[in-house]
N, C-alpha and C positions, 0 to 999 in steps of 0.2 A: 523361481528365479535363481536358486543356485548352483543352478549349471553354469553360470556363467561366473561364481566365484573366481575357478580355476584359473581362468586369464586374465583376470582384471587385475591384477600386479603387471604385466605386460603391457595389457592398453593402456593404463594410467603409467607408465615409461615412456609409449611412445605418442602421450599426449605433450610432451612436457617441451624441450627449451625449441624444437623445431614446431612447435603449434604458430605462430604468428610471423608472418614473412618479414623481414626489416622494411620499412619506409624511411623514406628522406628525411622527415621531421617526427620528434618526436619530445612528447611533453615533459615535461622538470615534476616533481615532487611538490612544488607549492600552487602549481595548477593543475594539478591531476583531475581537478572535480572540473574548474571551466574548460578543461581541453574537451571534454564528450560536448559541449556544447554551440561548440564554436561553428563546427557546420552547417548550423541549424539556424543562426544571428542573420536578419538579410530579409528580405522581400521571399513570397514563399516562391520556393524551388517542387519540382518535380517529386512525384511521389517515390520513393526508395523499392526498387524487385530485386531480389541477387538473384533470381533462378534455382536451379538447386543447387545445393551446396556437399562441396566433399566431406563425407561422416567420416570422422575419425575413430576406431573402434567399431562396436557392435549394436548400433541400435534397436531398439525392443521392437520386433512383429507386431505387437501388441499396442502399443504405443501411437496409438493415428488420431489425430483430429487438428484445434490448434490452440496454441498457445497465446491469448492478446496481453500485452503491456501497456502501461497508460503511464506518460509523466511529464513534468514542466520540459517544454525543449526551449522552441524560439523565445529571447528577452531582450532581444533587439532590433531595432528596425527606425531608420530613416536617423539615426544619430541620438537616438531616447531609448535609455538601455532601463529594465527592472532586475536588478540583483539580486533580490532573493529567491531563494531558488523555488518556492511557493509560488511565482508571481509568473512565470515563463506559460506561455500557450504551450496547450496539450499536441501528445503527440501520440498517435496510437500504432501499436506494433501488431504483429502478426506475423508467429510462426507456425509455418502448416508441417504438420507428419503427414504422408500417406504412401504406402504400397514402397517404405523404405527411403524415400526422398524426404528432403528438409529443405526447405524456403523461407525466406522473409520478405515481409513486404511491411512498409510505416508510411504511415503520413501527419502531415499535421494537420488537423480538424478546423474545419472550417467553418466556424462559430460565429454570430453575430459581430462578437468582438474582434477576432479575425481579421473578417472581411470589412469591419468599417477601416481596421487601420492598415489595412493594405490599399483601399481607396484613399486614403488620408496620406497613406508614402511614411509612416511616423505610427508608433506607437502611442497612445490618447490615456486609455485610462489609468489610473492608480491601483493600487494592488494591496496585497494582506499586507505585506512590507516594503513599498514602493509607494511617496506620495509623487506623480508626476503634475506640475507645473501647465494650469489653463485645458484641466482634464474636461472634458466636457459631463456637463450634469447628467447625470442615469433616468434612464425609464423605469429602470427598478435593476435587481441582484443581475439578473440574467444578461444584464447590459455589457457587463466584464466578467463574465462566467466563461474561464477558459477549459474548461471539464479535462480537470488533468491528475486526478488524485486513482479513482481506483476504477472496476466497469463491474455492471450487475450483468447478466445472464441469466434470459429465462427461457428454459430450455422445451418447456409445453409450447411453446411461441415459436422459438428462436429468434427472441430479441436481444438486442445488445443494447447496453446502457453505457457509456461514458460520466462517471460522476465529480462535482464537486464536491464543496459540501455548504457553499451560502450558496444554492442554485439549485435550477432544475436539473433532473439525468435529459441527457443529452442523447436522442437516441441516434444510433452508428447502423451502419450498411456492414454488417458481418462479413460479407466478401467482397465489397469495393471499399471499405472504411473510411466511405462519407457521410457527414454528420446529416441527419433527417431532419432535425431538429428537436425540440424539446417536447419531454411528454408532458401531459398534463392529466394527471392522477385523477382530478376533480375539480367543477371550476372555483371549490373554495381553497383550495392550496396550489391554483397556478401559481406560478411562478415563486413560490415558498421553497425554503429549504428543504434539501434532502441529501440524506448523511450522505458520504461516499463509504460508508464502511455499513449496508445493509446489511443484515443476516439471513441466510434460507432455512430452514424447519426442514425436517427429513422427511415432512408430507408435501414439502412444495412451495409452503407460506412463506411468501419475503416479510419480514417487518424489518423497518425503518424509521429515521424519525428525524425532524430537523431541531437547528435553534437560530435565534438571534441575538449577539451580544446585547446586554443589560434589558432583555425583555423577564429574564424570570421565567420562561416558559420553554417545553420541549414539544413539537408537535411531532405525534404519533401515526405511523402508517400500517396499515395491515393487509396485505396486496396477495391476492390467491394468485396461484402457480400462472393461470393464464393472464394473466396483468391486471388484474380488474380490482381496483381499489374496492376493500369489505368494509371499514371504518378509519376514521381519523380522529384519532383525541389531543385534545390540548392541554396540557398538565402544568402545574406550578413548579417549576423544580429550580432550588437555588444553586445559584454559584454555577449555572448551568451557561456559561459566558463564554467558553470553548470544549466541545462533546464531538470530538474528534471519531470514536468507537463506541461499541456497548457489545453488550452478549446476550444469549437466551438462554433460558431453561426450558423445558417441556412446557413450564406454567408461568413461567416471568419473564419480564425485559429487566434485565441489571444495568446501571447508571451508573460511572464511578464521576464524581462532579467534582474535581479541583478546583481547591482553592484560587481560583485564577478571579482578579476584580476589570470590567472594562470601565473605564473613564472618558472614554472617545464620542466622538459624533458618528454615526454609521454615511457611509459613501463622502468622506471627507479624504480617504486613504489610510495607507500604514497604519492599520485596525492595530499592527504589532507592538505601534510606539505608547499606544493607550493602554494597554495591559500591566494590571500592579501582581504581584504575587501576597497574598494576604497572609501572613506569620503565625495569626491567630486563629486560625481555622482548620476544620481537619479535611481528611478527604470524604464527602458524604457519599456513602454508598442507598441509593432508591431500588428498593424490590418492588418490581410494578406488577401484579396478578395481569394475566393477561386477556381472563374473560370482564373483569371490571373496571380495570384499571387501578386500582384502588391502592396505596403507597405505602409502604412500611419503608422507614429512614433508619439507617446505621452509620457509623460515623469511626474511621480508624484516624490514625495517624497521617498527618499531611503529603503525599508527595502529588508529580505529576505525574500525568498518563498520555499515552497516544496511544496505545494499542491491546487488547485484551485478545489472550486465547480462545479461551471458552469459560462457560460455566454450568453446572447441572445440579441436580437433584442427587444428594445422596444419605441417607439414615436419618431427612427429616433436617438435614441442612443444606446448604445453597454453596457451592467452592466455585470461589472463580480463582483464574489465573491470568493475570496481567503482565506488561513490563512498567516497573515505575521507572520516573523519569523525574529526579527530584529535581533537577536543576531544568525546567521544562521551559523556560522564560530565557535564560537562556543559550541554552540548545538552538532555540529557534533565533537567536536575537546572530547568534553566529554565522547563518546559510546566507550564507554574500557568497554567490557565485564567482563576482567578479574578483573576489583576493583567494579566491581558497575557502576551504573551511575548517574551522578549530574543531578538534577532536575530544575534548574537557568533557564536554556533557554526555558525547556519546558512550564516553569510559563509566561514568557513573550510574547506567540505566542497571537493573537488576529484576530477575526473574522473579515474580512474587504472586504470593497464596491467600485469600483473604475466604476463611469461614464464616457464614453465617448463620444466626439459627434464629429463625422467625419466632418459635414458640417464649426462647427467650429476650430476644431482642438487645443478644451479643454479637459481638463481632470479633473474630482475632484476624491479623494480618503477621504472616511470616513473609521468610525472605526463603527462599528454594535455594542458594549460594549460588544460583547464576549470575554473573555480571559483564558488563559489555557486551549484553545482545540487544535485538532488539527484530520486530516481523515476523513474530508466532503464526507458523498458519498447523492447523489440523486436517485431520481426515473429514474431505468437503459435506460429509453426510452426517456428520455426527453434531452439527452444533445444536445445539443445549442439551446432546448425553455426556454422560461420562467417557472421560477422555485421561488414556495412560499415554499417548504419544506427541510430542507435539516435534517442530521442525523450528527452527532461529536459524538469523543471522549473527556471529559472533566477531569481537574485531581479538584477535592475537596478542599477544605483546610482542610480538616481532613485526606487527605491522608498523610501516614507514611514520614514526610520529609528524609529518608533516601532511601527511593522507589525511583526511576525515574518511569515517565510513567504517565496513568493514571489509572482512580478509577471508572469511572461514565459514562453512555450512554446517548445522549442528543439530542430531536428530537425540532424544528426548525419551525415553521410556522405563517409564519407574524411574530407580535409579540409575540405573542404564544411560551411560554418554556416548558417542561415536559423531566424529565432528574430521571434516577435510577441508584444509587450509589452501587456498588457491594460489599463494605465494606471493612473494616481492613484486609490485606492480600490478596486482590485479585487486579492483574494489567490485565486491559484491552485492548482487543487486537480490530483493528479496527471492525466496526461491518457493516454488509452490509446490503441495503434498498431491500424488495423484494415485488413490486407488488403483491397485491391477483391475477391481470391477467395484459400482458402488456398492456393491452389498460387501466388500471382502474388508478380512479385521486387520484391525487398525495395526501399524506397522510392517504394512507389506501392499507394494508398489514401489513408485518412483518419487524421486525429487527433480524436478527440472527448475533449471536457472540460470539467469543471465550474469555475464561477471566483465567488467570492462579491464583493458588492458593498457592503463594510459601509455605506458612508456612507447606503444607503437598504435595508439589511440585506434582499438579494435575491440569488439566485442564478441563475446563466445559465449555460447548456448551449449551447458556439459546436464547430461541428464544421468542421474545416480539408480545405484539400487538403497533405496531406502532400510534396507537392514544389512548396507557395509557400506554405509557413505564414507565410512574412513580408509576404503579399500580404494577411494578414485573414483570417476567419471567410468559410467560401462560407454560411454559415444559424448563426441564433442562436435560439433561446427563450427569454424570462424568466419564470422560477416569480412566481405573486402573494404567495411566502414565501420566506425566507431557509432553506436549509439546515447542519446544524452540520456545522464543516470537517473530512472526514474522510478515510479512507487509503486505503488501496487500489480500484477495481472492474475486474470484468472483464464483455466485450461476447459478447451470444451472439446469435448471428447466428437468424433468422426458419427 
């Protein structure tokens, strides 16, 4: 890939103040986060095609398949709005590469939930932070399962999963991206939890695993390459009340379980307003053996978590890499679409290292002296090896303090930093690692990602060389629409 060093000082020049055409209206600084949304607010509208779109720069030969995104869009409808930005029905994206072309197409998923309350004219049920008023009673989780968090891919198959994470995955039509409906693993964990943050094994094995607040327990999934549920276990694990992520090793599942207390009623609403943070407690870290299950507990220091890199096997200890999130409570308590969102918490997140060593049943926890990131993603083949590369979002100090979010792409090896700031008015949406091929070593390929552009409420699709991300975009696209800012996606190659 670095032939194409030479010019990329150039293409990254003539990416820059003429990338986004002016429009009539355009968003302020304290609604930069509800302007991507507002399109989306309303009865469902038609499904989003741009065609193809003008590349800016040089995009990679190499480079074909598509790229899906998954996140809260629509939170309003018939005069009943859900504010947080957790609560918003799913919207799934798709951009396609091929033979040099770039496209997008989204729609919003058409979920049980969905469709009762577009029958309805009005929004019905209540949310993880939304209680709505004369909600009607549930059948069970699936009933307001807006599958908007992240999507599984399984590539022996080629199925597409849309996940929450109190719900079932949601399975998606990969080239018309309509929802099939919900899988069902086995008939004893239909409609059970299951994470939106799965992990693949580099021989194909999905494992996953659900919970439910103030159950005390994680239910365990172990799903071969071709979908076929191999077992399910059900484990005691405390404090386990919100398990957002996990990791693997070759031989573990790792748990980091926050101190987080629920006090609520489940399907009452705003699960958010019943959450205590517990002062006394630490953060317990579960090393689960993966042929037995069988639990060995470690315990560091308190904070919170959403997100972990990875973890593996090294000299007879266990290293994982997380972002702590000590103010997790919150962070979350702040995502009110409808005023903006406070940036406090996101400033506080830090890149962090927790050793473990089974034989002696120690633990340390460092801090890496990263801060203000946050959406580790690794090279897609490596989880539970050892891993020197990892990829984040970062927010600047020159980002707008009335933005939440971030600003900046940030790649990761050994000591080794190189990070590209997307500038004034642009917030960054998580950006994903892609091999030039699965078998090739880690820090070399692509970064692609999406980064919205409120002041002219547009989004662009800029794809990196992953060992000169600081050098610029090698190609960009701009949507002629803004898309609503969302969480997770993953690349599926041509």
């Amino acid at each position: 890939m670095t032939h194409h060093h030479l010019n990329r000082r150039r293409v990254l020049s003539a990416l820059g103040a003429s990338l986004l055409p002016a429009l009539g209206h355009a968003a302020d600084a304290p609604q930069a986060w509800s302007s991507s949304f507002a399109p989306y607010n309303g009865p469902l509208k038609a499904a989003l095609s741009s065609g193809p779109l003008p590349v800016q720069g040089r995009w990679p030969a190499a480079l074909q398949g598509t790229l899906y995104r998954v996140g809260p869009a629509r939170r309003e409808l018939g005069g009943v709005a859900m504010n947080h930005w957790f609560d918003g029905d799913g919207m799934l994206q798709a951009f396609r590469f091929a033979d040099g072309k770039v496209s997008h197409h989204g729609a919003l998923m058409a979920t049980p939930k969905l469709k009762a309350e577009e029958a309805a004219g009005r929004l019905l049920y209540s949310g993880f932070g939304t209680t709505l008023p004369q909600s009607p009673p549930l059948a069970g989780p699936d009933t307001l399962n807006p599958a908007n968090i992240n999507l599984l891919h399984l590539p022996a198959n080629k199925e597409l999963f849309a996940l929450w994470e109190a719900g079932s995955a949601l399975s998606v039509d990969p080239d018309t991206l309509q929802a099939k409906g919900f899988k069902v693993w086995s008939p004893e964990t239909q409609g059970a939890a299951f994470s939106a943050h799965p992990r693949t094994a580099p021989d194909g094995t999905v494992w996953s695993f659900g919970y439910v607040p103030g159950s005390g327990r994680l239910l365990v999934y172990e799903i071969a390459p071709h979908g076929q549920l191999r077992r399910q276990h059900l484990m005691a694990a405390p404090q386990a009340e919100m398990v957002h992520d996990f990791a693997i090793t070759q031989r573990h599942l790792v748990f980091l379980l926050q101190p987080l207390q629920f006090k609520g009623q489940l399907g009452a609403g705003n699960l958010l307003a019943h959450y205590r943070w517990d002062d006394t407690a630490p953060l317990v870290v579960l090393l689960v053996d993966m042929a037995d299950f069988k639990v060995q507990r470690f315990e560091v220091p308190a904070t919170g978590v959403f997100h972990l890199a990875n973890a593996w096997q090294e000299g007879g200890t266990v290293q994982v890499r997380f972002v702590a999130q000590p103010d997790i409570l919150g962070a979350m308590q702040q995502m009110d679409v409808s005023r903006g969102r406070s940036n406090a918490a996101t400033r506080a997140t830090q890149f962090t290292h927790i050793t473990l060593n089974p034989a002696t049943g120690q633990a340390r926890m460092e801090n890496t002296g990263l801060s203000n990131v946050e959406f580790p993603r690794i090279h897609p083949a490596r989880n539970g090896l050892l891993t020197r590369f990892t990829t984040l979002l970062e927010r600047s100090r020159g980002m707008n303090p009335q933005v939440d979010g971030f600003d900046s792409v940030l790649t990761l090896q050994g000591n080794q930093q190189r990070r590209h700031r997307y500038g004034d008015g642009w917030i960054a949406e998580e950006h994903v690692y892609l091999p030039t091929r699965p078998g090739a070593p880690e820090g070399r390929g692509w970064l692609l990602g999406t980064a919205y552009h409120w002041p002219s409420e547009r989004t662009a699709l800029s794809v990196f060389d992953v060992q000169a991300v600081d050098a610029g975009p090698m190609a960009r696209v701009t949507l002629p629409y803004g898309l609503p800012l969302g969480l997770h996606g993953q690349f599926v190659a041509a």
